[in-house]
C-alpha positions in Angstrom: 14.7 -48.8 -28.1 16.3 -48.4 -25.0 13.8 -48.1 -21.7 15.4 -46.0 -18.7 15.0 -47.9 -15.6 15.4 -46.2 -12.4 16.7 -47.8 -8.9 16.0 -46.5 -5.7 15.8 -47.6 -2.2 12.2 -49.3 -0.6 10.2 -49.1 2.3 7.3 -51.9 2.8 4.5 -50.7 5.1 1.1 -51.2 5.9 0.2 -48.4 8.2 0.4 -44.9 8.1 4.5 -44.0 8.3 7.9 -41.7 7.6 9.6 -43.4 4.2 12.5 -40.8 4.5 14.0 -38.5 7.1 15.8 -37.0 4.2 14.9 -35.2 0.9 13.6 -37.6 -1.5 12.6 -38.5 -5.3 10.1 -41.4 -5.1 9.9 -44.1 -8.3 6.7 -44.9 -8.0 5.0 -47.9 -5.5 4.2 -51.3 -6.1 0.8 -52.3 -4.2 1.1 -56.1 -3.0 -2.1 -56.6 -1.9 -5.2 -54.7 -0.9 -8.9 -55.1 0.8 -10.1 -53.0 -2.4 -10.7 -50.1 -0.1 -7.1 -49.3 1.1 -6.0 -45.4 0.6 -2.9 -43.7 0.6 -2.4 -39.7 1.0 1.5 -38.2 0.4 2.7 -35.5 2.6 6.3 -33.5 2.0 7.3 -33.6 5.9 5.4 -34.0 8.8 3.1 -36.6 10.0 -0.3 -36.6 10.8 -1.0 -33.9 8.3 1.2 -30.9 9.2 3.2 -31.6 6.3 2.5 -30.4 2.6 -0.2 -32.6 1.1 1.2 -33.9 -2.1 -1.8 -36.1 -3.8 -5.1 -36.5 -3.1 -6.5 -39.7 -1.3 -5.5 -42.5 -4.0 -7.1 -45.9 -4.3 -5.0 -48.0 -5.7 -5.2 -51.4 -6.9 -2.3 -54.2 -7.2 0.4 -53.6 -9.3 3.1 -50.9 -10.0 2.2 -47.3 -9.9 4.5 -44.8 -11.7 4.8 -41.6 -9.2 7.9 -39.7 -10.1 7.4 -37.1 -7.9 9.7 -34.8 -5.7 9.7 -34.2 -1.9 11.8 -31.4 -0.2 11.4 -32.4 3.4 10.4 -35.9 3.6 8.2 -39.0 2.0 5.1 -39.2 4.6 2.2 -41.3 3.9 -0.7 -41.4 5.5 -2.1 -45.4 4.9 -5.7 -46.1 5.7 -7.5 -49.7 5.2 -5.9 -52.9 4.7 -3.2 -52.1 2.2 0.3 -53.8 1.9 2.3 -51.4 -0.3 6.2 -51.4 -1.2 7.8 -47.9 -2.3 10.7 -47.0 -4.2 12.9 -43.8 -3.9 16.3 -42.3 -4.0 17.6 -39.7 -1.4 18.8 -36.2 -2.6 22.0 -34.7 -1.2 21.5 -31.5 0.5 24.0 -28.8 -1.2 
């Protein structure tokens, strides 16, 4: 059985931040460590919540998370708590 593997680019924060500046297609995130209570909230564009709110507040624990999900503007995430998270995506060309 053959197991599609996708590649992307990463960004590794720990505080509230921009992953792209371009249209995006995020993997999915791999926590490295939490305080148990750390949060993320993903935004197409903007910061500070002017852009479109993409997922609720998640809780995450360590590991991989699967989150194939599409963002027209930008990947923004809004990071509360002591989280250390890694994220993988892949830029879309503009046509």
């Amino acid at each position: 059985m053959l197991i599609p593997i996708s590649l992307g680019s990463y960004s590794n924060q720990t505080s509230t931040a921009a992953i792209t500046t371009v249209p995006a297609v995020m993997t999915g995130f791999y926590v490295n460590s939490t305080g148990g209570t750390g949060t993320l909230v993903f935004r197409d564009g903007g910061a500070s919540g002017t852009g479109t709110t993409v997922s609720g507040t998640i809780t995450p624990v360590i590991g991989w998370h699967f989150f194939p999900v599409s963002f027209s503007k930008t990947i923004h995430v809004t990071i509360a708590n002591t989280i250390d998270v890694t994220f993988v995506f892949n830029s879309v060309p503009v046509t």
